[in-house]
ZATIBA-606423 format. One line per 2 residues: number of its first residue (from 1); their letters; for each residue x, y, z of C-alpha. Coordinates in nm, 4 decimals. Example, Ala and Ser with C-alpha at 12.3 -4.5 7.8 and 13.67 -1.06 7.14 Angstrom:
2
1 = AS = 1.2300,-0.4500,0.7800 ~ 1.3670,-0.1060,0.7140
This chain:
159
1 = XX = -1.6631,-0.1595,0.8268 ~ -1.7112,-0.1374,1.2254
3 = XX = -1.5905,0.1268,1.4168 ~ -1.3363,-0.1200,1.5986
5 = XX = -1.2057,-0.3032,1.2720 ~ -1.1149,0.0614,1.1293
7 = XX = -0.9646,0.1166,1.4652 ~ -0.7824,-0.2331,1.4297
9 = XX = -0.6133,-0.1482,1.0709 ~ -0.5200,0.1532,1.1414
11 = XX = -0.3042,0.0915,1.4453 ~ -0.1830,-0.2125,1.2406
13 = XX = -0.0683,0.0425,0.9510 ~ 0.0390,0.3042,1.1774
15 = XX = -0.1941,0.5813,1.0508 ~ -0.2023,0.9378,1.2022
17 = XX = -0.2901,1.2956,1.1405 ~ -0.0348,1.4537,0.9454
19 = XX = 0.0747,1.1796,0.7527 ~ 0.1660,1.1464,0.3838
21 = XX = 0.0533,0.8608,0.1752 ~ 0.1075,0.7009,-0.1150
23 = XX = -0.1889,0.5030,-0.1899 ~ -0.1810,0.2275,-0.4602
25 = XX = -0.4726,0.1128,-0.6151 ~ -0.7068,-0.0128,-0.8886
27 = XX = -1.0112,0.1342,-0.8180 ~ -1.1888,0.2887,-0.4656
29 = XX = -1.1635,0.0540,-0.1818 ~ -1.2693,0.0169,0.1546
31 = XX = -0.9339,0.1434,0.3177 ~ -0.9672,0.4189,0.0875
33 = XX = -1.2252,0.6835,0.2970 ~ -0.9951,0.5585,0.6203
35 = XX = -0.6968,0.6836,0.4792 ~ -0.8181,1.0109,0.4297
37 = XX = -0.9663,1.0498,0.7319 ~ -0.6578,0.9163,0.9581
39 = XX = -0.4524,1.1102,0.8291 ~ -0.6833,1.4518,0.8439
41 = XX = -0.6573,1.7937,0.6729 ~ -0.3185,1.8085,0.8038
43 = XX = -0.1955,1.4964,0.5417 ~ -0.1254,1.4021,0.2140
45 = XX = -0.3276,1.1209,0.0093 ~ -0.1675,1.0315,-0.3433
47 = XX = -0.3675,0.7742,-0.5501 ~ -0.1977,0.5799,-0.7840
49 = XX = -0.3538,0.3812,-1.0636 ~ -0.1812,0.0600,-1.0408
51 = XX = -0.4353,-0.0552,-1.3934 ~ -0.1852,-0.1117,-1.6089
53 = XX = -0.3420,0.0281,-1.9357 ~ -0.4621,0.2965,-1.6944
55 = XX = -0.8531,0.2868,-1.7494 ~ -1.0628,0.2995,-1.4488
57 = XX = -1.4357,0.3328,-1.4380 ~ -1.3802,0.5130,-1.0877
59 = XX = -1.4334,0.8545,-1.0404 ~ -1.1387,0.8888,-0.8277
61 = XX = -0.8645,1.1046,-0.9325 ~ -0.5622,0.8557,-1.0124
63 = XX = -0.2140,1.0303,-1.1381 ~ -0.0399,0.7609,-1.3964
65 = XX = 0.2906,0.8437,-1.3005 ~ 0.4822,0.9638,-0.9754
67 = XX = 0.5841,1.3121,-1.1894 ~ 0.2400,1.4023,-1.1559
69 = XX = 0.2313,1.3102,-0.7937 ~ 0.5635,1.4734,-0.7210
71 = XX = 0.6231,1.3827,-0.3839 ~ 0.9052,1.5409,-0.1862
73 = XX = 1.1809,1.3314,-0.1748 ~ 1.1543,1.1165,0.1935
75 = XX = 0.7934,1.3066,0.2576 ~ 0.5561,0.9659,0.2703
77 = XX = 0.4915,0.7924,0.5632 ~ 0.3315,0.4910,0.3928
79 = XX = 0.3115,0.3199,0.0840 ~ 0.0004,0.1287,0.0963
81 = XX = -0.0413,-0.1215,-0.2097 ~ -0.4347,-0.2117,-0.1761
83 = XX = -0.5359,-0.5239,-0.3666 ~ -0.2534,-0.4469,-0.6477
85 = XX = 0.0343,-0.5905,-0.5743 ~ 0.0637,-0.7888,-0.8516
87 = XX = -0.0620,-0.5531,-1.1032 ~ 0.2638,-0.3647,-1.0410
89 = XX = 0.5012,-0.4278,-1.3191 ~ 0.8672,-0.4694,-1.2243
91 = XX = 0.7858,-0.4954,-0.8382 ~ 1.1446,-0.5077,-0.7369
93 = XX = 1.2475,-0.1253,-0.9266 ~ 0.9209,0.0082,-0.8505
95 = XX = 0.9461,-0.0297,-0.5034 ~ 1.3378,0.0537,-0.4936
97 = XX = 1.2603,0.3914,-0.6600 ~ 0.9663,0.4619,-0.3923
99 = XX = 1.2135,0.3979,-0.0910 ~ 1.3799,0.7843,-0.1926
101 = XX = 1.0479,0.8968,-0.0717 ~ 0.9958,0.7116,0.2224
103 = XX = 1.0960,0.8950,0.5551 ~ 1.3386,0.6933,0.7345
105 = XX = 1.0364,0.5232,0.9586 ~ 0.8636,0.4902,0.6486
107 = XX = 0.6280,0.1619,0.6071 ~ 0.5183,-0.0358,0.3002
109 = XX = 0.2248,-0.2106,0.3531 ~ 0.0342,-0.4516,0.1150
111 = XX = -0.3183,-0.5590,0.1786 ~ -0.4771,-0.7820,-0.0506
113 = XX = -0.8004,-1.0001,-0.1110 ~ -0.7496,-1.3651,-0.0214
115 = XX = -0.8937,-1.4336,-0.3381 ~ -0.6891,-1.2314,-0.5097
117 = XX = -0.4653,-1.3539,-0.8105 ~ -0.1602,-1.2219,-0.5978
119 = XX = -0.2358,-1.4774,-0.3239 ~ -0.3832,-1.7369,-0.5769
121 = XX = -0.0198,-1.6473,-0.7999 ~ 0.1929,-1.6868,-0.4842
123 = XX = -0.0506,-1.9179,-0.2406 ~ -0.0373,-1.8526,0.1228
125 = XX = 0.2258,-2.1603,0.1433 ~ 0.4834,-1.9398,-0.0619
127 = XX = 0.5083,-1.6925,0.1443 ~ 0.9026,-1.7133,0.1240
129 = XX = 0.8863,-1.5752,-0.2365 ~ 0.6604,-1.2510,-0.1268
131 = XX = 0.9358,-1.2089,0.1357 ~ 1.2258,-1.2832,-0.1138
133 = XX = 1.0483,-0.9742,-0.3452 ~ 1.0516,-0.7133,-0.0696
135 = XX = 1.3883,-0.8526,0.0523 ~ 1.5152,-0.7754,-0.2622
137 = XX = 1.3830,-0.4600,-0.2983 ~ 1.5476,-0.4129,0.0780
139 = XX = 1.2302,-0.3889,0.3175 ~ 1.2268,-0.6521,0.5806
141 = XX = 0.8964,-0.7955,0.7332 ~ 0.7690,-0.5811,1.0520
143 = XX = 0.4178,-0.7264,1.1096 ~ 0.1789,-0.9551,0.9382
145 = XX = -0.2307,-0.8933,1.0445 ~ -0.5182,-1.1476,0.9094
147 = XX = -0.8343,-0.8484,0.9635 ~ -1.0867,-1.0107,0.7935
149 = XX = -1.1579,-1.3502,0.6793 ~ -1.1268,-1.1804,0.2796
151 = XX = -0.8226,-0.9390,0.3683 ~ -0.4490,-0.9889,0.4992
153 = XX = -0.2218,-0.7264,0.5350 ~ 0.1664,-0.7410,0.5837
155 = XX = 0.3901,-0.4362,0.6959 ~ 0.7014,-0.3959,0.5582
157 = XX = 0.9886,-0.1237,0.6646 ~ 1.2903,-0.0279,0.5383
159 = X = 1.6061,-0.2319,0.5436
């Protein structure tokens, strides 16, 4: 990843030193070093294993459930679902129980493959029914950001 595409994404997601993040994912990932290092010593990174049988070949540390995390109530900055968006079961509760740990700027952000099954699932012509889900689950749409030609991101605050 160039030095200007990491500098791209993370002014897209908002990243900054201090911040506390809740970061969903399968496996390591390319945004997965730049969160850590946006958001410095001074931050927070959870990982969350979004597998649903919860088997990963990764060596990264994944909790399985948010009482091992145990995040302060409104302490996360961002919830960043990474290529596992539709791996989450129940979307709609799951991401109404995270909003008690958002901050009130808190962001949502969802960056998947193009080639994913969630885009494949939902098609980049249905993009009403990926709004209708975080409606629902009462974020609204703040910014949408095509960064690579494999990965699209969307931002999503609270309602």
């Amino acid at each position: 990843m160039t030095d200007d595409l990491r500098e791209r994404i993370q002014n897209q997601i908002g990243l900054k030193k201090g911040d506390n993040v809740l970061h969903i994912i399968k496996k390591k990932t390319m945004l997965s070093n730049l969160v850590v290092e946006a958001v410095g010593e001074s931050g927070k990174v959870y990982v969350f294993n979004a597998l649903r049988n919860g088997k990963n070949k990764d060596p990264v540390k994944f909790y399985k459930t948010m009482s091992e995390i145990n995040p302060e109530p409104e302490s996360l900055d961002l919830i960043l679902i990474e290529d596992s968006f539709f791996d989450i079961e129940n979307k709609i509760e799951a991401l109404r129980g995270l909003r008690k740990f958002l901050t009130n700027k808190g962001k949502v952000a969802i960056v998947e493959n193009k080639d994913s099954k969630f885009l494949k699932f939902f098609g980049l012509g249905k993009r009403k029914k990926i709004d209708e889900i975080m409606f629902d689950s009462s974020y609204r749409l703040k910014n949408e950001f095509n960064f690579t030609n494999k990965y699209y991101l969307l931002l999503f605050e609270r309602e």
